[in-house]
C-alpha positions, 0 to 999 in steps of 0.5 A: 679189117674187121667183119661186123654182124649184128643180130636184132631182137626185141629186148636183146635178152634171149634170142639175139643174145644167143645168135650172137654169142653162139655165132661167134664161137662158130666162127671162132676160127676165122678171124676179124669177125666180131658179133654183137646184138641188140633189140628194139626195145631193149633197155641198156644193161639188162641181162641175158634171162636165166632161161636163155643163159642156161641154154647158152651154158648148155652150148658152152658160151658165156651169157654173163659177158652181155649186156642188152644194148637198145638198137640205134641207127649208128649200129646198123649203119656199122654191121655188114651183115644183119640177122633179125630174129624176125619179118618184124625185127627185119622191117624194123631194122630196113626202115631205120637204114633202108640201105642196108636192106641188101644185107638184112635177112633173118637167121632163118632167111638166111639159112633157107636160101644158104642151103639153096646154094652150093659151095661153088656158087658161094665161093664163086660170088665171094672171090668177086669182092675185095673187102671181107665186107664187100664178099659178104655182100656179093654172097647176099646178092647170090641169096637174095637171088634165090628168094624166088625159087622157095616153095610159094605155099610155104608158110612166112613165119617160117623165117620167124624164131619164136619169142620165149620171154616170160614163157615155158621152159619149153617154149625157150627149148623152141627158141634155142633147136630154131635158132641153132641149126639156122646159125650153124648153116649161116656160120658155115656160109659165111666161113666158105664166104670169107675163106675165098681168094 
């Protein structure tokens, strides 16, 4: 059975795009899980922007190989796990399909409270599944579970990866060093999550 993860932004031509092919080669090793993207105000077939598609080489992926895809209920209600690039693309995604709110959380969401819990308790909470998508969603229920003990003063936009569209190189340099080591904690959870017996 096939695990599916879906990352939102905007126009799906920078930092989705990114999330989505970078989380893929993480997870390279662990098979049926595929990766794709959208945005919610993404027109069908554009491409990754230059900027973003350098950065990407940089990783060793491949930007050619996306096309942008605007976001649809049909690709929410089909992914298991889904990783908004932002509190607006989350609220966005939430409304479209409110029972898919278990499963939503921001790539940065997700690190932050994956990096709450140990390998035991993720392990521990996936073995309680069945399906890959069934452990999956016991292990956000183990997140989700963590959400109270954030430091309360912390800033919310911290759960936000910035949007680099039409700015500076450097901005696209924020983007990428916000998004990576969140995706590389996500990537590590989720390969704890679906090794479990």
């Amino acid at each position: 059975m096939t695990l599916s993860i879906l990352t939102v932004c905007t126009g799906n031509i920078c930092r989705s795009p990114f999330a989505a092919l970078y989380l893929q080669s993480k997870l390279a090793g662990v098979t049926g899980v595929t990766v794709s993207s959208a945005g919610t105000m993404a027109r069908d077939g554009d491409s990754m922007t230059d900027e973003m598609g350098a950065l990407a080489e940089r990783f060793g992926l491949k930007p050619t190989t996306h096309a942008a895809r605007y976001l649809v209920e049909p690709y929410i209600e089909k992914a298991d796990l889904i990783l908004p690039l932002t509190r607006g693309h989350r609220s966005e995604v939430v409304q479209m399909v409110p029972r898919k709110l278990l499963v939503t959380f921001t790539v940065r969401e997700f690190a932050r409270l994956g990096s709450l819990v140990s390998d035991d308790e993720v392990t521990a909470a996936a073995a309680a599944g069945g399906t890959d998508a069934e452990k999956v969603k016991a292990v956000c229920r183990l997140l989700a579970s963590r959400r109270s003990q954030g430091d309360p003063a912390a800033d919310p936009t911290l759960d936000d990866v910035v949007d680099p569209y039409r700015r500076e190189d450097e901005v696209y340099e924020l983007s990428v060093a916000q998004m990576v080591p969140a995706l590389d904690e996500i990537a590590r959870v989720l390969t704890l999550t679906l090794k479990a017996a």
